[in-house]
PDB file of N, CA, C and O in Angstrom:
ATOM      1  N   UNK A   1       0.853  -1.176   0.000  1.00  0.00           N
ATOM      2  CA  UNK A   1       0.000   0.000   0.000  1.00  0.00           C
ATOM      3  C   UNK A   1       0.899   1.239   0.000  1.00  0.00           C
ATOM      4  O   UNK A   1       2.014   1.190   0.519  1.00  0.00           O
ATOM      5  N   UNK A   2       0.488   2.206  -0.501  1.00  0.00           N
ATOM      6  CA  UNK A   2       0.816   3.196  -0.718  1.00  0.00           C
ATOM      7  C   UNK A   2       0.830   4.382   0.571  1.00  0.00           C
ATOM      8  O   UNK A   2       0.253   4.110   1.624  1.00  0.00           O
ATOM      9  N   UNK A   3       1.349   5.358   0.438  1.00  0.00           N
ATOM     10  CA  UNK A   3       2.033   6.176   2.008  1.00  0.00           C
ATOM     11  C   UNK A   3       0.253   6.697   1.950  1.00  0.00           C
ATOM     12  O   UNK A   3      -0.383   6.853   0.908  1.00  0.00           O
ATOM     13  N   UNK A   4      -0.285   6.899   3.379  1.00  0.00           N
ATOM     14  CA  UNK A   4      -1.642   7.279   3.736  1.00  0.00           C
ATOM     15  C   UNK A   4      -1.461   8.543   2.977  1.00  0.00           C
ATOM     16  O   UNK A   4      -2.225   8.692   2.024  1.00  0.00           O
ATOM     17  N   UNK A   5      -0.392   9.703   3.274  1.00  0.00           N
ATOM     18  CA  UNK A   5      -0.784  10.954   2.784  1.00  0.00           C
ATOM     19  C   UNK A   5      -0.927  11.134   1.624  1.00  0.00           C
ATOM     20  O   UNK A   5      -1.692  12.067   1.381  1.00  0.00           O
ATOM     21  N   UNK A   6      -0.326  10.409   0.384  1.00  0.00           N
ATOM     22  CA  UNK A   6      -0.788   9.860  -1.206  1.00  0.00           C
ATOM     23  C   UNK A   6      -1.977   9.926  -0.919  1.00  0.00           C
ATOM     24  O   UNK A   6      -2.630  10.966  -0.834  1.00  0.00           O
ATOM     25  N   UNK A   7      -2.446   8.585  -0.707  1.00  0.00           N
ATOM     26  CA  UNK A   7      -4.187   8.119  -0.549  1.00  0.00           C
ATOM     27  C   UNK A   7      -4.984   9.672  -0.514  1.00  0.00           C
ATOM     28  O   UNK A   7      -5.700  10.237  -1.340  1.00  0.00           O
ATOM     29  N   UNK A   8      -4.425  10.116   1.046  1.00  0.00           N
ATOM     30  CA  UNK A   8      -5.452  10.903   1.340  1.00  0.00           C
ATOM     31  C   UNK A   8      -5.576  12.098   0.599  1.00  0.00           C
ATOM     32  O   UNK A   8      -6.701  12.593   0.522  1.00  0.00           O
ATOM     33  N   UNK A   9      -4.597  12.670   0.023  1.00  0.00           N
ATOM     34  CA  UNK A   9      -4.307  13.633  -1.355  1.00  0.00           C
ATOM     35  C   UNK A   9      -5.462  13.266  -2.225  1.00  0.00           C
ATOM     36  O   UNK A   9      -6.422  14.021  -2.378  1.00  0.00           O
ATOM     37  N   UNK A  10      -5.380  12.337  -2.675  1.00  0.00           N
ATOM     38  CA  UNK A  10      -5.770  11.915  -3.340  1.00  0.00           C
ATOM     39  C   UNK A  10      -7.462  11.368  -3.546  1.00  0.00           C
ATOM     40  O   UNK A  10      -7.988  11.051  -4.612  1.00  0.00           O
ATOM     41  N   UNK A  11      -7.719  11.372  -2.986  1.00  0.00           N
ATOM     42  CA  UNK A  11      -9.051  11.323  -2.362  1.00  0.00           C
ATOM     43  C   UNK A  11      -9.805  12.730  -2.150  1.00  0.00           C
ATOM     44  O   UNK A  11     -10.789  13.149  -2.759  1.00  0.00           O
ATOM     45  N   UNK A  12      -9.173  13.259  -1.261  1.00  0.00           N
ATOM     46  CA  UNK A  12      -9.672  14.838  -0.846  1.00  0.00           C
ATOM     47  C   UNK A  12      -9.508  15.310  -2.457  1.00  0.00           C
ATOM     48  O   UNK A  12     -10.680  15.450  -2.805  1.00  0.00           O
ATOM     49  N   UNK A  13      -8.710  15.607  -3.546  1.00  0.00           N
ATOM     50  CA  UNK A  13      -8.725  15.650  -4.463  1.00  0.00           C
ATOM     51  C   UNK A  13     -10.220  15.306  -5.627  1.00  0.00           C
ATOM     52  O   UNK A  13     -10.929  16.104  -6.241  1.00  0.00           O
ATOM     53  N   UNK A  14     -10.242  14.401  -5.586  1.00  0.00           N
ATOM     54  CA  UNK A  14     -11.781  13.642  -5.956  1.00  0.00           C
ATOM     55  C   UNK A  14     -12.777  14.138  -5.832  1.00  0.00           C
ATOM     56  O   UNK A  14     -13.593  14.410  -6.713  1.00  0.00           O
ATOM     57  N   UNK A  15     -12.878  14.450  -3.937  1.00  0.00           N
ATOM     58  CA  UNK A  15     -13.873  14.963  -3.561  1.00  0.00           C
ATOM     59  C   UNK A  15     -14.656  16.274  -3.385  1.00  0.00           C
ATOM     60  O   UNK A  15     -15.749  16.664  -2.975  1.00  0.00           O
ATOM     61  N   UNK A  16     -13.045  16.938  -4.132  1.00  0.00           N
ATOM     62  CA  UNK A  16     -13.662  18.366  -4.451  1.00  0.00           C
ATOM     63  C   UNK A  16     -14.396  18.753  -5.682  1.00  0.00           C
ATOM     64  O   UNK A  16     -14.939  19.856  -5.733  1.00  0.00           O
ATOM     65  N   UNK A  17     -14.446  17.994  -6.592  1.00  0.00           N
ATOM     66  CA  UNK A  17     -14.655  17.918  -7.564  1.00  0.00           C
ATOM     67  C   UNK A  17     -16.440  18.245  -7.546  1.00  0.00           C
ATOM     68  O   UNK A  17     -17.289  17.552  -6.987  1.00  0.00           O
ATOM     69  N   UNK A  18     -16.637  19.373  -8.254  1.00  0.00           N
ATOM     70  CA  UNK A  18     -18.219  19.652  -8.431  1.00  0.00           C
ATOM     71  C   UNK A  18     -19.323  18.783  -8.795  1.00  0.00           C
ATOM     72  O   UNK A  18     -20.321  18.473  -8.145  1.00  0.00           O
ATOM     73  N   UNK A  19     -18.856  18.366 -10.253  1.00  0.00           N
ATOM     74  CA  UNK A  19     -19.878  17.537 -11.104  1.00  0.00           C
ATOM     75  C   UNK A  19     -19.844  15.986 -10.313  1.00  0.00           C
ATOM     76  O   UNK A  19     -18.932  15.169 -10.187  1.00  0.00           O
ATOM     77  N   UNK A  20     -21.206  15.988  -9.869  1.00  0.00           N
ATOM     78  CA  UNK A  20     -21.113  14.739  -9.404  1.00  0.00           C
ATOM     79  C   UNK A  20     -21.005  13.202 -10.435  1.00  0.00           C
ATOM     80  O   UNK A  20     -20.915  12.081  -9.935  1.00  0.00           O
ATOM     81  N   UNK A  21     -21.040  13.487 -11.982  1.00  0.00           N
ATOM     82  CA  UNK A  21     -20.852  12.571 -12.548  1.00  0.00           C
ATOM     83  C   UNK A  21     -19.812  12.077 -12.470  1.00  0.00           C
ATOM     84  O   UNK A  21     -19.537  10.953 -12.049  1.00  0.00           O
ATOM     85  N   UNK A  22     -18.657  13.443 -13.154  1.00  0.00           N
ATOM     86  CA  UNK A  22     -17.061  13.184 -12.961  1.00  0.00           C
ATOM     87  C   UNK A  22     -16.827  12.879 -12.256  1.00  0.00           C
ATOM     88  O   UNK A  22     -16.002  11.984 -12.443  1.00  0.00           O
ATOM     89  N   UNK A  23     -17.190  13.163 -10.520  1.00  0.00           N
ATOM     90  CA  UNK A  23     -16.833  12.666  -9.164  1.00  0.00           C
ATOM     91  C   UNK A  23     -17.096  10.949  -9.084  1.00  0.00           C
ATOM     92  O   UNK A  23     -16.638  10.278  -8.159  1.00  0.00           O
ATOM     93  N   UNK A  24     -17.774  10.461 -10.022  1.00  0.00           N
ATOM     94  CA  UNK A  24     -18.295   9.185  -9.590  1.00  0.00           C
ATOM     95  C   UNK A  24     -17.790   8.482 -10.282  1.00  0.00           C
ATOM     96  O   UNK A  24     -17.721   7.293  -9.973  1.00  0.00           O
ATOM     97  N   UNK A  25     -17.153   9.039 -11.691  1.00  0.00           N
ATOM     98  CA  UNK A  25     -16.102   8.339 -12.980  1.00  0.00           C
ATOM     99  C   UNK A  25     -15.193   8.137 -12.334  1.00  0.00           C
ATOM    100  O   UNK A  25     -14.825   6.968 -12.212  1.00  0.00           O
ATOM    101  N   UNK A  26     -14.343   9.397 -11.545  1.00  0.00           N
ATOM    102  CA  UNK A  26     -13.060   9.237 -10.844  1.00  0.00           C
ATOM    103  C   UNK A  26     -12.943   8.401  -9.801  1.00  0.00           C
ATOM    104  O   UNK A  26     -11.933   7.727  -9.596  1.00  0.00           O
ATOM    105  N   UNK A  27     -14.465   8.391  -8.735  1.00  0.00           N
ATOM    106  CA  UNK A  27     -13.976   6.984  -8.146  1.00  0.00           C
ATOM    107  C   UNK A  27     -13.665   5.760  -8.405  1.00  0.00           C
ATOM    108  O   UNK A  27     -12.702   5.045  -8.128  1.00  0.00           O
ATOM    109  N   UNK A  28     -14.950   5.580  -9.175  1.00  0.00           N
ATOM    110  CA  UNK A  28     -14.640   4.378 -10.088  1.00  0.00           C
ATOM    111  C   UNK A  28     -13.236   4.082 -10.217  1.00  0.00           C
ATOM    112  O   UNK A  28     -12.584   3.306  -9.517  1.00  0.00           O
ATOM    113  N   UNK A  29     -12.833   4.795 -11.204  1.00  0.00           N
ATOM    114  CA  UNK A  29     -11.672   4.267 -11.827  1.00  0.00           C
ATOM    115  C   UNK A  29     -10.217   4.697 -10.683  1.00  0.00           C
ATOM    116  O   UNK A  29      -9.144   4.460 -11.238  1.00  0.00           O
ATOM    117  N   UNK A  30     -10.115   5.109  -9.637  1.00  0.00           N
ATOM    118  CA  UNK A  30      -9.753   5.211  -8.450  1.00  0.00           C
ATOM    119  C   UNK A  30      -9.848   3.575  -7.899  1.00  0.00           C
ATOM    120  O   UNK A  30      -8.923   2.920  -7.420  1.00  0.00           O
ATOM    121  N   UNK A  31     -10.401   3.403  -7.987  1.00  0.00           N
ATOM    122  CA  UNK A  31     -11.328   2.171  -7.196  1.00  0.00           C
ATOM    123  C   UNK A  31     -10.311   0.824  -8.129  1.00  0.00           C
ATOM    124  O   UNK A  31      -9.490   0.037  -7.659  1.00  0.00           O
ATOM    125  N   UNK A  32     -10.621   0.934  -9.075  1.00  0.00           N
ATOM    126  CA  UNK A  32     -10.296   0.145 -10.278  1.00  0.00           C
ATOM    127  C   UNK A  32      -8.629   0.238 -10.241  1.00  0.00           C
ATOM    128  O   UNK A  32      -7.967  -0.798 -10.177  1.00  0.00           O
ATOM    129  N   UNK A  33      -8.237   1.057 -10.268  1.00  0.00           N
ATOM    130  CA  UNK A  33      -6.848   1.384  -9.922  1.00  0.00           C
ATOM    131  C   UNK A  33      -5.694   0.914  -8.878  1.00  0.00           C
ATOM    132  O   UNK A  33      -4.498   0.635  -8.956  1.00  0.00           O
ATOM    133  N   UNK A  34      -6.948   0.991  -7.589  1.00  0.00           N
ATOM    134  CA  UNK A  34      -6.200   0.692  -6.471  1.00  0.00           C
ATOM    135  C   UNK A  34      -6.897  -0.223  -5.422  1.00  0.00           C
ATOM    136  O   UNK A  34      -6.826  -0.036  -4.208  1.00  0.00           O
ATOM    137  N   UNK A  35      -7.324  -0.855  -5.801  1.00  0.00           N
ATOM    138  CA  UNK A  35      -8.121  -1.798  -5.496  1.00  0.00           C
ATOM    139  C   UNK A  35      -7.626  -2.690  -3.840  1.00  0.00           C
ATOM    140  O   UNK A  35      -8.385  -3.056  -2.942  1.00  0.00           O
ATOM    141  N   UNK A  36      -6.715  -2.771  -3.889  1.00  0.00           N
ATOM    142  CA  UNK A  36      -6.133  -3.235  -2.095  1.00  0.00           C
ATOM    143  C   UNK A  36      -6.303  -1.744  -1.316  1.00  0.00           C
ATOM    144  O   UNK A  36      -6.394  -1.750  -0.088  1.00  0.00           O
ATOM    145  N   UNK A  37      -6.340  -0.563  -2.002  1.00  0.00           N
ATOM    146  CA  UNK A  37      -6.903   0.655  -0.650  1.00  0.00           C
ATOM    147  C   UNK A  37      -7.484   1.333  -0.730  1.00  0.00           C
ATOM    148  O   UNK A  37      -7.310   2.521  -0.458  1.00  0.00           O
ATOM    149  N   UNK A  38      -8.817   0.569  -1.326  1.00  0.00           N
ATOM    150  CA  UNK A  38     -10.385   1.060  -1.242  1.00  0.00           C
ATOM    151  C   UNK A  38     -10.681   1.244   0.557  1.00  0.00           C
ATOM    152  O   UNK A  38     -10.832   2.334   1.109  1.00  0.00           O
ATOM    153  N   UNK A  39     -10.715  -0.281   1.343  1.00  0.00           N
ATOM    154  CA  UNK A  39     -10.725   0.393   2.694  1.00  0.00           C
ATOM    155  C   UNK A  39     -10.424   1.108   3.357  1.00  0.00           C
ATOM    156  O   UNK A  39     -11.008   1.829   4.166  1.00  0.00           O
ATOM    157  N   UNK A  40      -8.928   0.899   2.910  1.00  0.00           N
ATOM    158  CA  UNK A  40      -8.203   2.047   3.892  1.00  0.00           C
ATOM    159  C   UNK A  40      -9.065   3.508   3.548  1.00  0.00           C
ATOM    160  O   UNK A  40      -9.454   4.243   4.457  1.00  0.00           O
ATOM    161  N   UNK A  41      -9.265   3.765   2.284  1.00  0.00           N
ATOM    162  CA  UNK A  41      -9.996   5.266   1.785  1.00  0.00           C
ATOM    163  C   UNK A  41     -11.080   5.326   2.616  1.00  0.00           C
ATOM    164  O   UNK A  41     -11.119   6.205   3.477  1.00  0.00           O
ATOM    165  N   UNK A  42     -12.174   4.348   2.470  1.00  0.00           N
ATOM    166  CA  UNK A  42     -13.319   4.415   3.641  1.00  0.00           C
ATOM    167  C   UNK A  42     -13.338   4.489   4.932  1.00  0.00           C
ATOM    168  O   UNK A  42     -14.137   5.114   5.629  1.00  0.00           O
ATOM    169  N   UNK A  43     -12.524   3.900   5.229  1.00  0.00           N
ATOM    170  CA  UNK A  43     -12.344   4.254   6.715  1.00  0.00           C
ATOM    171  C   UNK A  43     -11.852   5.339   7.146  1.00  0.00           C
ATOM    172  O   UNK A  43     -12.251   5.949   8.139  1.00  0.00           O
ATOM    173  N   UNK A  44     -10.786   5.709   6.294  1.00  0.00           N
ATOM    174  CA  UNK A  44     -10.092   7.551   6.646  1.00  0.00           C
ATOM    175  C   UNK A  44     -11.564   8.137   6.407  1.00  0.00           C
ATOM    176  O   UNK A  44     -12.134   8.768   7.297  1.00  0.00           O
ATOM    177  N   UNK A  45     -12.126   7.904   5.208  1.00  0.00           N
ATOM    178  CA  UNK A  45     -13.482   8.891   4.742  1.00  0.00           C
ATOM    179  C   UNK A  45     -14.421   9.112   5.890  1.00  0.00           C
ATOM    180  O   UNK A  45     -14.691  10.276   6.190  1.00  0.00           O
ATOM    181  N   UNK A  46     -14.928   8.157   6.538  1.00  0.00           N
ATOM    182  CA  UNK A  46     -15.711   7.581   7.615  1.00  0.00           C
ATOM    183  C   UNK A  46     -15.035   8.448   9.105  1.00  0.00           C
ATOM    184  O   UNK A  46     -15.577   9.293   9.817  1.00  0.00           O
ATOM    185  N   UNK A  47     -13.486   7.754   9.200  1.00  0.00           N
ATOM    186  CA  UNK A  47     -13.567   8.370  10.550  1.00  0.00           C
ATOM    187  C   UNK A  47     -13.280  10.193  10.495  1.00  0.00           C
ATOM    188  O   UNK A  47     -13.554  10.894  11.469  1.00  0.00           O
ATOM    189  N   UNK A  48     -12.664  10.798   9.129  1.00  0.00           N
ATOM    190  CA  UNK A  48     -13.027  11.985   9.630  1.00  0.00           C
ATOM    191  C   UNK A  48     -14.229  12.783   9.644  1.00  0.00           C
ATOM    192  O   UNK A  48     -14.182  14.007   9.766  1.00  0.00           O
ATOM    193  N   UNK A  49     -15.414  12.070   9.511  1.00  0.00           N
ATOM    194  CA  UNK A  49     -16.682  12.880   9.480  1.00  0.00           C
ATOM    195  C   UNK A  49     -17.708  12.782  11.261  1.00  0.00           C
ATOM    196  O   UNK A  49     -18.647  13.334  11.833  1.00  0.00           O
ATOM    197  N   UNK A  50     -16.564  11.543  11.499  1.00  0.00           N
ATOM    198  CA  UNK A  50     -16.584  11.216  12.975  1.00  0.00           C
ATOM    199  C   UNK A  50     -15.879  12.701  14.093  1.00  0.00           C
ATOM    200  O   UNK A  50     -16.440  12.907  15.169  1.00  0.00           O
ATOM    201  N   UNK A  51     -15.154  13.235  13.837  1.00  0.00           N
ATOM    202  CA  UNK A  51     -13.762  14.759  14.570  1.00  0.00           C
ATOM    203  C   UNK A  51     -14.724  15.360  14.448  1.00  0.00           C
ATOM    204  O   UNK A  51     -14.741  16.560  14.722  1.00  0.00           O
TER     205      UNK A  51
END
């Protein structure tokens, strides 16, 4: 797996993204890409809405 602060770049990146179509292409293929740290993404996603 790749260093968390990559991931999380990377992600927060995504998620700024307006158009919710593009936002949902890029996961996808995010997803498709990196497929062993889909969890890890959810769970960072998850616990910071938890702070």
């Amino acid at each position: 797996m790749r260093d968390s602060e990559i991931i999380e770049a990377e992600i927060m990146e995504i998620s700024a993204i307006a158009d919710d179509t593009i936002k949902f292409e890029r996961i996808v293929s995010w997803c498709a890409a990196h497929p062993d740290e889909v969890a890890y993404a959810l769970h960072m996603l998850l616990g910071r809405h938890e702070k």
